[in-house]
TORBA-220844 format. One line per 2 residues: number of its first residue (from 1); for each residue x, y, z of N, C-alpha, C. Coordinates in steps of 0.02 Angstrom, whole numbers, plus 50000, padded with zeros to 5 digits. Each point is the difference from the previous one (the first is absolute). Example, Ala and Ser with C-alpha at 12.3 -4.5 7.8 and 13.67 -1.06 7.14 Angstrom:
! TORBA-220844
1) 50660 49716 50390 49955 50059 50000 50045 50060 50000; 49982 50053 49964 50042 50059 50003 49961 50055 50037
***
This chain:
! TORBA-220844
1) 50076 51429 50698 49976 49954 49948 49948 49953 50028; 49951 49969 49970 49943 49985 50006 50024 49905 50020
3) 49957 49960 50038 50018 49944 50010 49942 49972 49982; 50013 49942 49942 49956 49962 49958 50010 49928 50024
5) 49940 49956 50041 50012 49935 49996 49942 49955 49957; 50034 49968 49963 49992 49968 49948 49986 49915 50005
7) 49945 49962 49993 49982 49952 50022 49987 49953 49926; 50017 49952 49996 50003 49976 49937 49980 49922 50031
9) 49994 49953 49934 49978 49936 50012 50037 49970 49957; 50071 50022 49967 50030 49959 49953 50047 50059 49996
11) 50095 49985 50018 50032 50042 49993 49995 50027 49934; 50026 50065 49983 49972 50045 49963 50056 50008 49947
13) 50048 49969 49978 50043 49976 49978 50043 49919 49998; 50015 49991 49931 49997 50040 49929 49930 49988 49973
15) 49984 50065 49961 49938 49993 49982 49965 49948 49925; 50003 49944 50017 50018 49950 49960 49936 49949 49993
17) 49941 50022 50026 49946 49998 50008 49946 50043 49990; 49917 49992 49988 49971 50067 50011 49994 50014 50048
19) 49992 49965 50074 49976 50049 50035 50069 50044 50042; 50052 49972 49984 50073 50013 50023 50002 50073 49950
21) 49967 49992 49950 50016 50067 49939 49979 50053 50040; 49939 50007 50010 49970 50054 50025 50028 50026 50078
23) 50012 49959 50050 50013 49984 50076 50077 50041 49976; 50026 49974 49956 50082 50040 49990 50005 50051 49977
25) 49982 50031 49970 49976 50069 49956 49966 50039 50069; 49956 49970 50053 49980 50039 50049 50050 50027 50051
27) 50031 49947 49999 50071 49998 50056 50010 50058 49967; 50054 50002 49943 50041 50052 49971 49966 50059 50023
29) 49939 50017 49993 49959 50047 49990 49997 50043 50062; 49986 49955 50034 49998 50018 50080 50080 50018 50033
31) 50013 49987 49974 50082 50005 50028 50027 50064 49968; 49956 50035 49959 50007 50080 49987 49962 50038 50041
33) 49956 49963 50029 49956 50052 50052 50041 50018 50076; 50026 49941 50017 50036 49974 50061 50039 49957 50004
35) 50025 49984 50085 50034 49942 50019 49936 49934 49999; 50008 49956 49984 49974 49952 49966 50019 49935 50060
37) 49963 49965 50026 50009 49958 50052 49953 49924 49984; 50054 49958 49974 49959 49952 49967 49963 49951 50031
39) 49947 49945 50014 49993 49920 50040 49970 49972 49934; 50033 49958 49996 49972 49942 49931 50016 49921 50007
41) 49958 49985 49965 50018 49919 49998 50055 49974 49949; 50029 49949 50000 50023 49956 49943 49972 49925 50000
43) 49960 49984 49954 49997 49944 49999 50026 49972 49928; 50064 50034 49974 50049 49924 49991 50060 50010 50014
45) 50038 50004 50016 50055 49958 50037 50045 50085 49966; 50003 49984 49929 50048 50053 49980 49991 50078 50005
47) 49934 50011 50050 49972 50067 50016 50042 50029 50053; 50039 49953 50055 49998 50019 50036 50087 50014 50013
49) 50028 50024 49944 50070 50016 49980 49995 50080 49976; 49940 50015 49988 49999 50076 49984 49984 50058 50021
51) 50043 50017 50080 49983 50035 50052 50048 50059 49959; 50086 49985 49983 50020 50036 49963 49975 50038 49943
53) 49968 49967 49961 49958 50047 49937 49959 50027 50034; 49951 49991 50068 49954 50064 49981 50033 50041 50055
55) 50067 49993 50003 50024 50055 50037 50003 50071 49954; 49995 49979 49968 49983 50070 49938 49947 50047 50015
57) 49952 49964 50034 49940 50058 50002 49949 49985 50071; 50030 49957 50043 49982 49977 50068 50056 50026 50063
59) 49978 50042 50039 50035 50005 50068 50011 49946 50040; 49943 49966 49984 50004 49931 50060 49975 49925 49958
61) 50013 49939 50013 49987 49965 49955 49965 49965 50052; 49960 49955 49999 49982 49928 50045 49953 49949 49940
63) 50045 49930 49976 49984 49976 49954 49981 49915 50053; 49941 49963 49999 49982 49949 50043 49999 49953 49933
65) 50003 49943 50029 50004 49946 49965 49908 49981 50000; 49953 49976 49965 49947 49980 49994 50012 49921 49967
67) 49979 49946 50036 50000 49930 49981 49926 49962 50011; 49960 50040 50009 49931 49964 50006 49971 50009 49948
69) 49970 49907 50006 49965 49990 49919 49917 50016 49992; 49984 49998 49956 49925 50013 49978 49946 49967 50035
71) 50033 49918 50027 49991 49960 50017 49967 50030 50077; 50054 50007 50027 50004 50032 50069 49953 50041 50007
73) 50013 50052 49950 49949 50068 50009 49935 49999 49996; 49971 49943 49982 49925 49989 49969 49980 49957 50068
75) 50030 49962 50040 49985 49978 50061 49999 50068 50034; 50072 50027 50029 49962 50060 50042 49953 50056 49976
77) 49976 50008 49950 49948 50050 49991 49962 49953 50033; 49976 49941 49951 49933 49970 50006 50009 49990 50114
79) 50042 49975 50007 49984 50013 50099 49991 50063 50021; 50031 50063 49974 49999 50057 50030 49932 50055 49959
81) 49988 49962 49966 49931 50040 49949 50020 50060 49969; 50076 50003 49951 50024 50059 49983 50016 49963 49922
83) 50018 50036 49953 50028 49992 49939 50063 49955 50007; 50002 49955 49950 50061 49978 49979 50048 50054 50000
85) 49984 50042 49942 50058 50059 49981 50028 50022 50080; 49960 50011 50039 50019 50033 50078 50046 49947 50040
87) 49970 49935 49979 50058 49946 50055 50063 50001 49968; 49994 49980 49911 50071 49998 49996 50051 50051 50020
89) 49977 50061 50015 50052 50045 50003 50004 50017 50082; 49978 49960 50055 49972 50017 50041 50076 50002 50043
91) 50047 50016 50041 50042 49976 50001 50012 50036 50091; 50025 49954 50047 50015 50048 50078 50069 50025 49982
93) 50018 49982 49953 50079 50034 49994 50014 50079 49942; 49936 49999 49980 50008 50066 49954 49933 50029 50048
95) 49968 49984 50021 49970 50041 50070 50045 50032 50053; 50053 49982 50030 50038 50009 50032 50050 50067 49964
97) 50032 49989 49933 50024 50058 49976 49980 50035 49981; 49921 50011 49989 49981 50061 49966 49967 50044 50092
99) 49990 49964 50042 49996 50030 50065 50058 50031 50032; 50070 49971 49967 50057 50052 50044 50016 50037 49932
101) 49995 49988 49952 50001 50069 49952 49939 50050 50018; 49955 50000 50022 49938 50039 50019 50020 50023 50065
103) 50037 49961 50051 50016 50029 50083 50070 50041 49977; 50042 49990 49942 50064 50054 49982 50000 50044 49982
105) 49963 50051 49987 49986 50063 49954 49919 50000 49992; 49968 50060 49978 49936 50011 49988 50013 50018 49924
107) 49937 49972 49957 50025 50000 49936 49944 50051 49982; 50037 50041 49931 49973 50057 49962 49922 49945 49968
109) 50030 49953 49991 49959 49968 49918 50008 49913 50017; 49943 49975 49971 50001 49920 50016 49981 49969 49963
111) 50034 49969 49929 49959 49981 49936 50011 49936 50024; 49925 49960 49981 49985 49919 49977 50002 49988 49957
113) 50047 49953 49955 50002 49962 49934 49960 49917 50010; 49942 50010 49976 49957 49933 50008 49974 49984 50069
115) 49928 49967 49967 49937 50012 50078 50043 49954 50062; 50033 49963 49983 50020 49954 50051 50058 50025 50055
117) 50014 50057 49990 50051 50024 50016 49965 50063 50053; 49930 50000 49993 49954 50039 50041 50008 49997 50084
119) 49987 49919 49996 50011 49980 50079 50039 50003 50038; 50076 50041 49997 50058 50021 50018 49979 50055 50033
121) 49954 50064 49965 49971 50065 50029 49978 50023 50050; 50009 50004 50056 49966 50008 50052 49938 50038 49984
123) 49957 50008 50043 49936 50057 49992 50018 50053 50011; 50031 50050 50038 50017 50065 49984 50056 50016 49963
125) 50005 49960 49963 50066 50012 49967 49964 50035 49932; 49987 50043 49958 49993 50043 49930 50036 49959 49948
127) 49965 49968 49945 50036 49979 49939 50006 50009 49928; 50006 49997 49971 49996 49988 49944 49977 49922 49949
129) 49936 49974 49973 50016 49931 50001 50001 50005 49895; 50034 49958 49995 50037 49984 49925 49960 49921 49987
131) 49922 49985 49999 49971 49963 49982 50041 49958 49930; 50012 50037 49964 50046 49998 49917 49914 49952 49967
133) 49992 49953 50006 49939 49958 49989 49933 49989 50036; 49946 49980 49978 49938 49982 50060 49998 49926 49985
135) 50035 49984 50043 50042 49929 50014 49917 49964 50028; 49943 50040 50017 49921 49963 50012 49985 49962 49945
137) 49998 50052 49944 49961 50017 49928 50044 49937 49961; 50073 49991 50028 50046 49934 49953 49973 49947 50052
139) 49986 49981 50036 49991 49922 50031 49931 50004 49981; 49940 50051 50013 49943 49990 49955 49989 49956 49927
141) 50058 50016 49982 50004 50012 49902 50028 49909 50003; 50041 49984 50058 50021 49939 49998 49955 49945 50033
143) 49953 50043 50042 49944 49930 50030 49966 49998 49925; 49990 50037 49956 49957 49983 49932 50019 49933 49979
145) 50056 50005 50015 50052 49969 49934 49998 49910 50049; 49998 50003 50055 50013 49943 50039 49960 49972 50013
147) 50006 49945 50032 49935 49930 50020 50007 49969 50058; 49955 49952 50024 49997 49978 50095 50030 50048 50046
149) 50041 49958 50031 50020 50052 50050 50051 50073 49973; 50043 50000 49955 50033 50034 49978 49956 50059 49988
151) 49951 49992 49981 49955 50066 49967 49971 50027 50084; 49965 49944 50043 49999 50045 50058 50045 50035 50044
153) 50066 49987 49989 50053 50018 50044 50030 50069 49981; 49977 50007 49917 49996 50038 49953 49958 50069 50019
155) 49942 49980 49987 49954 50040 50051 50010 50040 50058; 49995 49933 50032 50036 50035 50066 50038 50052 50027
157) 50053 49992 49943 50080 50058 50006 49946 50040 49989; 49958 50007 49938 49990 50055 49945 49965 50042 50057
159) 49962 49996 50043 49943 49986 50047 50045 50076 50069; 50049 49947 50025 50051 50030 50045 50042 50053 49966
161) 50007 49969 49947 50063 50079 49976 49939 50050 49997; 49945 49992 49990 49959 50072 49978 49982 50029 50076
163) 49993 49963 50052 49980 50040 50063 50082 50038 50016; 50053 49954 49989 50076 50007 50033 50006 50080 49940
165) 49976 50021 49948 50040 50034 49934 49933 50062 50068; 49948 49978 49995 49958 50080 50025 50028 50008 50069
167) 50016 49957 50039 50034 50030 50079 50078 50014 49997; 50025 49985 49942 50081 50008 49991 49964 50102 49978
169) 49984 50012 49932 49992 50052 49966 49949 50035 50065; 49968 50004 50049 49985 50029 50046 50035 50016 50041
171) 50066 49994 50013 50048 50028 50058 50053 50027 49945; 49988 49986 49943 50072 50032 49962 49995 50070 49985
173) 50014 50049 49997 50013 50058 49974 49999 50004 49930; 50021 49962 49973 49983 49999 49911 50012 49916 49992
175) 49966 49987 49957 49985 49921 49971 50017 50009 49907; 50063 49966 49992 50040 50008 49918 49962 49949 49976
177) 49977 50004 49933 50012 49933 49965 50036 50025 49908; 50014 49949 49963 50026 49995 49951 49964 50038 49940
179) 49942 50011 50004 49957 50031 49951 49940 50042 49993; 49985 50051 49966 49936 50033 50017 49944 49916 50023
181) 50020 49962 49945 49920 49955 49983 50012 49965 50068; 50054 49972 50027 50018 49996 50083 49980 50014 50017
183) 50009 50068 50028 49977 50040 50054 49943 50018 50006; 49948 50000 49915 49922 49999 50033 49971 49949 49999
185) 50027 49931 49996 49961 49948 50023 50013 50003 50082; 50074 50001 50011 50002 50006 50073 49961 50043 50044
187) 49999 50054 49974 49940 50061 50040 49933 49973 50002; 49961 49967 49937 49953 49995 50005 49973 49925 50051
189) 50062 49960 50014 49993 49909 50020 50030 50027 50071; 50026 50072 50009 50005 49995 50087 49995 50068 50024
191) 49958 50032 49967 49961 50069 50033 50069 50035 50015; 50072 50001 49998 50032 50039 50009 50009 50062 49970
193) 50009 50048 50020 50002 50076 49976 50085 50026 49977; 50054 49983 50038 50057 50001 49987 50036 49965 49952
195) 49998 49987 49947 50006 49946 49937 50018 50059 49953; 50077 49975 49983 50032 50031 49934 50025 49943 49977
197) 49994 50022 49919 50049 49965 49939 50077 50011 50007; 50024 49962 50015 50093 50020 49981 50012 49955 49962
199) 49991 50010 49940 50044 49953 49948 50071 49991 50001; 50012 49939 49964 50065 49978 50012 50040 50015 49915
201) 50069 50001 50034 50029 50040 49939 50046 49963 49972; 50048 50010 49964 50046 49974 49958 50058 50030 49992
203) 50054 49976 50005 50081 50023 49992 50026 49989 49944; 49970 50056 49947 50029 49998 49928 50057 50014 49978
205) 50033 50011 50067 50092 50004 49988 50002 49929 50008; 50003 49939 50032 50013 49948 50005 49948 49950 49935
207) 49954 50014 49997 49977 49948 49934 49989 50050 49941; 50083 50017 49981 50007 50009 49952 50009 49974 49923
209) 49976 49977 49958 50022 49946 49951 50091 50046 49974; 50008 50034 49994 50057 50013 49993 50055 49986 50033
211) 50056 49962 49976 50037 49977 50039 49983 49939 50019; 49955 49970 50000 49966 49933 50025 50027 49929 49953
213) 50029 49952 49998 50041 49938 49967 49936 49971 50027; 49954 49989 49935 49931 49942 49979 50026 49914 50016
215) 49981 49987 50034 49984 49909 49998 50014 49971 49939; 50048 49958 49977 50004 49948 49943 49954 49940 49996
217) 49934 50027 49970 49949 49964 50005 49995 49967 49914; 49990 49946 49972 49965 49976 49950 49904 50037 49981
219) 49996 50021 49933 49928 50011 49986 49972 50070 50061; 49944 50034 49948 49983 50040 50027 49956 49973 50089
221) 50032 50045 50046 49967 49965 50066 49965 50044 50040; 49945 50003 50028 49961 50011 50062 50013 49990 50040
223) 50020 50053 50055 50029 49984 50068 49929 50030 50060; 49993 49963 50047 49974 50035 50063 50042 49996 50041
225) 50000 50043 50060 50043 49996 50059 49954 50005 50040; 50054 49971 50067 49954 50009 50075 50016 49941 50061
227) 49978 50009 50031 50019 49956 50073 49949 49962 49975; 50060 49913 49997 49961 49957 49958 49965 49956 50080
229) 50005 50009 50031 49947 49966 50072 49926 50036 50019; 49997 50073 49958 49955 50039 50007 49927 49982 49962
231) 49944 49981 50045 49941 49963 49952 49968 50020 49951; 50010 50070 50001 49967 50040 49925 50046 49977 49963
233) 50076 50018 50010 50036 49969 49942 50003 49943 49978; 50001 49945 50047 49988 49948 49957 49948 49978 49971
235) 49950 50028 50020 49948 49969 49948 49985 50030 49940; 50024 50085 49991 50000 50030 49942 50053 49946 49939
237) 50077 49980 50049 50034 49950 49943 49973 49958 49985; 49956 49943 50025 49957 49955 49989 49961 50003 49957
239) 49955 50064 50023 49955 50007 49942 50020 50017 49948; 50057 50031 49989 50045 50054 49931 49991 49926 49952
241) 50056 49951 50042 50040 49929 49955 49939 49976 49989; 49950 49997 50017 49959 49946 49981 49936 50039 49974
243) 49998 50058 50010 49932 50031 49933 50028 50024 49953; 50067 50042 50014 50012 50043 49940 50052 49987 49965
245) 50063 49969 50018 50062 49990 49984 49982 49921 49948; 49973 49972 49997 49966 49964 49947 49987 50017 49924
247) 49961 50066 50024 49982 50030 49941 50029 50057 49970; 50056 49993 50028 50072 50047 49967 50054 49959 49989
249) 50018 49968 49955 50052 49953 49982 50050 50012 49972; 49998 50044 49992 50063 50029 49985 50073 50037 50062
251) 49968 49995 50041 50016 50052 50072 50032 49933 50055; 50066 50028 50025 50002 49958 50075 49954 50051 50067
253) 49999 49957 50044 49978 50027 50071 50049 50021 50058; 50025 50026 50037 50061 50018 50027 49962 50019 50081
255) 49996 49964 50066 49954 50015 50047 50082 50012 50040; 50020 50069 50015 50048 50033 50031 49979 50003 50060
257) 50020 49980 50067 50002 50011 50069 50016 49944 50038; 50014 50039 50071 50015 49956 50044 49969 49960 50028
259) 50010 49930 50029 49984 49939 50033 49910 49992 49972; 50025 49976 49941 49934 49954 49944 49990 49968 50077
261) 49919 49968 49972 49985 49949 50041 49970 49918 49940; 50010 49943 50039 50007 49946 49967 49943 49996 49924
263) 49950 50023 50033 49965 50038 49943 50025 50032 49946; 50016 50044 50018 50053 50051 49931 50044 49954 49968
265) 50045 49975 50046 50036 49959 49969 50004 49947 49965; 49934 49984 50007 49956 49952 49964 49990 50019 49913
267) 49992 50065 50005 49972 50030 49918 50069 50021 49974; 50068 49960 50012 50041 50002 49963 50024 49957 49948
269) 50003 50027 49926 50009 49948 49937 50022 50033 49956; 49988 49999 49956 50073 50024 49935 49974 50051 49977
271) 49926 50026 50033 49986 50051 49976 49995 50055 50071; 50003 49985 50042 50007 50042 50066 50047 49978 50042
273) 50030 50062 50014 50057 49985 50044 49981 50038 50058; 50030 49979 50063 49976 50014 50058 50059 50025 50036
275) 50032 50057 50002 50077 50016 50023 50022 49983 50065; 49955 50025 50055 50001 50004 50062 50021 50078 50022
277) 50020 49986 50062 50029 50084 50006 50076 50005 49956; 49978 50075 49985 50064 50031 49939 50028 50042 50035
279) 50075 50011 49977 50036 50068 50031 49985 50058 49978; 49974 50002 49950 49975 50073 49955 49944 49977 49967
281) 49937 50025 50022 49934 50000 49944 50019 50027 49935; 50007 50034 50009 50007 50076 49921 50055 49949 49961
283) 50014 49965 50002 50020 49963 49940 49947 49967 49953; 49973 49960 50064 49918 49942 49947 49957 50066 49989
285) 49989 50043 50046 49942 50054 49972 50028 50021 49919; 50068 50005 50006 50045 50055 49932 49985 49935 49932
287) 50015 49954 50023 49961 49919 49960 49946 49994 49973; 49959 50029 50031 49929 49986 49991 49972 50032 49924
289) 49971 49960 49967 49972 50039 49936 49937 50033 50034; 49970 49941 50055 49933 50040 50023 49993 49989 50075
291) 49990 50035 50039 49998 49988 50073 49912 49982 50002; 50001 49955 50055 49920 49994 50020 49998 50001 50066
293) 49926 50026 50036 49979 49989 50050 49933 49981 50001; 49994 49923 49995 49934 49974 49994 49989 49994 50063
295) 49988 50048 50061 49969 49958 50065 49902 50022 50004; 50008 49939 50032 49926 49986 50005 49970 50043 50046
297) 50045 50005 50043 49983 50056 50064 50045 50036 50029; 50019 50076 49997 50034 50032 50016 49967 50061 50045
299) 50025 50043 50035 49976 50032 50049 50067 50073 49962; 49937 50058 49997 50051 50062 50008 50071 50010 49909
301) 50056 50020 50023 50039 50014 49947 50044 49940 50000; 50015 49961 49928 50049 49959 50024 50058 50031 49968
303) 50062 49984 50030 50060 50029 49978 50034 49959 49967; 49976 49909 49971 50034 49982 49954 49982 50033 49947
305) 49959 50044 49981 49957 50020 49943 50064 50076 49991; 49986 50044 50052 50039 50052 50008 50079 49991 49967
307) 50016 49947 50042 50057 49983 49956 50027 49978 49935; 49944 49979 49985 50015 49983 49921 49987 50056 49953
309) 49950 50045 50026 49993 50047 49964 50053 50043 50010; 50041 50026 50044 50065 50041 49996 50045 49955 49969
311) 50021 49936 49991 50035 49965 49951 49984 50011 49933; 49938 50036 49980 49966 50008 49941 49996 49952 49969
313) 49977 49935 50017 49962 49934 49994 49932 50022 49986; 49982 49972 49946 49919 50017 49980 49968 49922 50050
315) 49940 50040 50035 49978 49945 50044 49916 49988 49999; 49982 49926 50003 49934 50007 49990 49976 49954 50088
317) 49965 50044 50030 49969 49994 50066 49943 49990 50014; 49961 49943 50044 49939 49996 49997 49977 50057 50027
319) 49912 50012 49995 49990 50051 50024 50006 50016 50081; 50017 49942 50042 49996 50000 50058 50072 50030 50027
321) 50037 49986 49939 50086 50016 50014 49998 50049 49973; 49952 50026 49973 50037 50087 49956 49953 50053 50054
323) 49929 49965 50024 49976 50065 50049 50047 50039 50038; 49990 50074 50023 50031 50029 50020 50087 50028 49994
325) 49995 49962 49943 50074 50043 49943 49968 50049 49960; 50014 50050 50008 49977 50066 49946 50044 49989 49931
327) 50003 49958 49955 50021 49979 49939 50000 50054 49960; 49952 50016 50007 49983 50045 49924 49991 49979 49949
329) 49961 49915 49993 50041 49941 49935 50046 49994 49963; 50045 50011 50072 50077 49989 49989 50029 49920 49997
331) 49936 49962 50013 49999 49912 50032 49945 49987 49967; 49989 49922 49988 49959 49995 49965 49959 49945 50041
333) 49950 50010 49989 49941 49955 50063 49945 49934 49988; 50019 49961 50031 49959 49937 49966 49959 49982 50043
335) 49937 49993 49988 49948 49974 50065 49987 49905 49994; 50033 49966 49953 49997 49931 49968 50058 49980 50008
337) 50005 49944 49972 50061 49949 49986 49997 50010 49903; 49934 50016 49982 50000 50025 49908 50039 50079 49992
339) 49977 50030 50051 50014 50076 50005 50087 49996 50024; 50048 49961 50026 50048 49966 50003 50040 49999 49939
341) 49963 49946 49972 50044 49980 49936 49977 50061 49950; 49962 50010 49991 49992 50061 49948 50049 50056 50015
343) 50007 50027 50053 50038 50062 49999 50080 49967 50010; 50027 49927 50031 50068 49985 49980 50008 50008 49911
345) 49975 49946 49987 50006 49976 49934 49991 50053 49940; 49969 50067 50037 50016 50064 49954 50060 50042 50004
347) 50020 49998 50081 50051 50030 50005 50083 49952 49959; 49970 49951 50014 50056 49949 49974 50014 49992 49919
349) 49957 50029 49979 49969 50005 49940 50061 50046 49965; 50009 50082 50054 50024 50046 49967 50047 50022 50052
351) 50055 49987 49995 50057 50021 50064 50012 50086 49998; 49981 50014 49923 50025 50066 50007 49947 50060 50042
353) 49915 49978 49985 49961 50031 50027 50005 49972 50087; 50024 49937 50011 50006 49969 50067 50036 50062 50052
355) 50041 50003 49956 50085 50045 50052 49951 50083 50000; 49960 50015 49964 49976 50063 49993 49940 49986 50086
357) 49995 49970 49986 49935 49976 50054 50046 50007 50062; 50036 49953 49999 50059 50015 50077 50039 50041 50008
359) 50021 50063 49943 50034 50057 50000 49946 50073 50020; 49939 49961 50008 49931 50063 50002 49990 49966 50080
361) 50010 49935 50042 49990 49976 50036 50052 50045 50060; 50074 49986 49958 50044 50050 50068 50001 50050 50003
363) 49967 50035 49940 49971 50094 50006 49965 50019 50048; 49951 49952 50009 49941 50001 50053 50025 49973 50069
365) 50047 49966 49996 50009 49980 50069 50047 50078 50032; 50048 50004 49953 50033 50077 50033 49980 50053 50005
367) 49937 50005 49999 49942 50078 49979 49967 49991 50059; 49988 49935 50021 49939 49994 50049 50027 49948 50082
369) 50047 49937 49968 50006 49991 50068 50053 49982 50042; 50069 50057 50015 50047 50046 50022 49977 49977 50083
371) 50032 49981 50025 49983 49969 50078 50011 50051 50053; 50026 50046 49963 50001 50063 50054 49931 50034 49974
373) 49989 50030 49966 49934 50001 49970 49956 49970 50029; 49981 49936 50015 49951 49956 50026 50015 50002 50055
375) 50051 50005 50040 50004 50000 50085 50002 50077 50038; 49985 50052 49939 50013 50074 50036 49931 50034 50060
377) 49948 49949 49982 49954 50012 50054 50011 49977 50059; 50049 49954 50008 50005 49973 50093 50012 50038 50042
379) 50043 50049 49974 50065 50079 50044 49894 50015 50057; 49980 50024 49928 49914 50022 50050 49970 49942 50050
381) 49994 49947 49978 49952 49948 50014 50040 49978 50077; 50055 50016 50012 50044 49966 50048 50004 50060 50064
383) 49967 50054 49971 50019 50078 50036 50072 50018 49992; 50052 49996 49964 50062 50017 49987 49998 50046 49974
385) 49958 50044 49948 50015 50042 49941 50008 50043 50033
***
């Protein structure tokens, strides 16, 4: 049997996050090819209790504690002339285990989940790298958005991740990202030749609306979900409550995820509620008259979207949040904060054509994106097949 070591930047369970969605679905995946040999980080506290669960599909576990702040990391790039993203994860103690997992066995296969997780690789070592995003092309998109120093520091990353993304994808054996429209910006912004799409998939046995006990919510409500510390997300809620949720008055706001930040928590009032982290999404999703994903800037497939559509939630997504979902105008797409309220306030309009919209939404999600389905190219890409 084949020996798979597996390098991650955020244990890979429970998948309770996006980038935890995809990173866990890979695990599983890989753990049909082979013995599966894990090194990952936890940076929060309750990560580092779940050596037992991924004994399910890991031979070997090694889970490190990560406690360095942003703070930290932006000093040692800026002394060592490397990316933020590269310091925070920079660590002599997950250097050390991925070198005696490399001196214990010679491995079939060596997948990277996220660029930061690159610098672990030795140079003759053969990989696989799982970009998932062009993490250049998002700090680009955010020096736009920023001012004084923030916008140059901004830069800067944007600057380093693009030399770090073409010398990472030059020693890798194949370079993943999340989407065709991914993968040819990435080819074309770093001359790499090894660049495939692996879309990310969805577990339509688990966001099932059947069986699912809905949220006891007052008035028809709009829910988003998501890791509420995450900066696309919060500013998509920001912008939602204060361009569009105005001009739907009839509707509450429902901002589902874990650890809001004082901000978020700020845009809570009798018309938005701000949960925090939940034990079960698929309740507020099963709630929802209308799911939204207003983000301003998104990168690749998002899987709060995925999920609402196998809940068969009729959902309206900016266009930045619906690129690279093959819909079929199964979702409905707003490029405004007018284009917003027009397509809520229609769907809200008619619950019965609404449920038709999110019953045509989980057709499409089970036809097209089946996570074995979306992960059956790695067996090749890894040399396993």
């Amino acid at each position: 049997m084949s020996d798979i070591l597996f390098l991650t930047h955020r244990v890979p369970y429970p998948p309770d996050r996006g980038d935890k969605v995809r990173s866990h679905h890979v695990l599983r995946h890989l753990s049909g090819l082979g013995r599966v040999h894990l090194a990952t980080f936890a940076d929060d506290p309750r990560d580092m209790g779940h050596e037992a669960a991924l004994g399910q599909w890991c031979a070997s576990v090694a889970v490190l504690r990560r406690t360095k702040g942003n703070g930290r990391a932006a000093l040692e790039a800026l002394a060592g002339g490397r990316t933020v993203s590269e310091a925070a994860f920079d660590s002599a103690a997950m250097r050390g285990a991925v070198a005696e997992l490399l001196a214990e066995r010679c491995y079939d296969a060596v997948y990277v989940y996220s660029g930061q997780m690159a610098q672990y690789v030795p140079a003759d070592v053969p990989f696989v790298m799982d970009f998932v995003d062009m993490d250049s092309a998002k700090f680009a998109a955010y020096a736009d958005d920023a001012h004084g120093p923030m916008r140059w520091m901004m830069r800067r990353e944007a600057s380093k991740l693009a030399a770090f993304e073409r010398d990472v994808a030059g020693r890798a054996r194949a370079s993943l990202l999340v989407s065709e429209a991914e993968a040819d910006l990435f080819r074309k912004a770093s001359g790499a030749e090894r660049v495939v799409a692996i879309e990310n998939g969805i577990d339509t046995g688990f966001f099932d609306p059947a069986g699912v006990v809905p949220v006891e919510q007052a008035g028809p409500l709009i829910v988003f979900t998501g890791q509420m510390d995450y900066r696309p997300n919060i500013d998509a809620v920001r912008w939602f409550a204060g361009e569009v949720l105005p001009l739907v008055p009839a509707a509450r706001f429902a901002i589902v995820g874990r650890s809001p930040t004082a901000a978020v928590r700020a845009l809570e009032n009798e018309r938005v509620v701000v949960t925090g982290e939940v034990a079960d999404v698929r309740g507020w999703i099963a709630a929802a008259a209308v799911v939204v994903a207003p983000l301003l800037l998104a990168r690749g497939i998002q899987n709060k979207v995925l999920e609402a559509m196998a809940m068969a939630r009729p959902v309206v997504a900016s266009t930045a949040a619906a690129e690279g979902i093959d819909h079929w105008g199964t979702i409905r797409v707003a490029s405004d904060a007018a284009g917003f309220v027009r397509e809520i306030r229609e769907l809200l309009s008619d619950p019965v054509a609404a449920d038709a919209v999110g019953q045509a939404a989980r057709a499409r999600t089970i036809e097209r994106y089946g996570w074995d389905a979306r992960l059956a190219p790695l067996a090749e890409l890894l040399g396993l097949a």
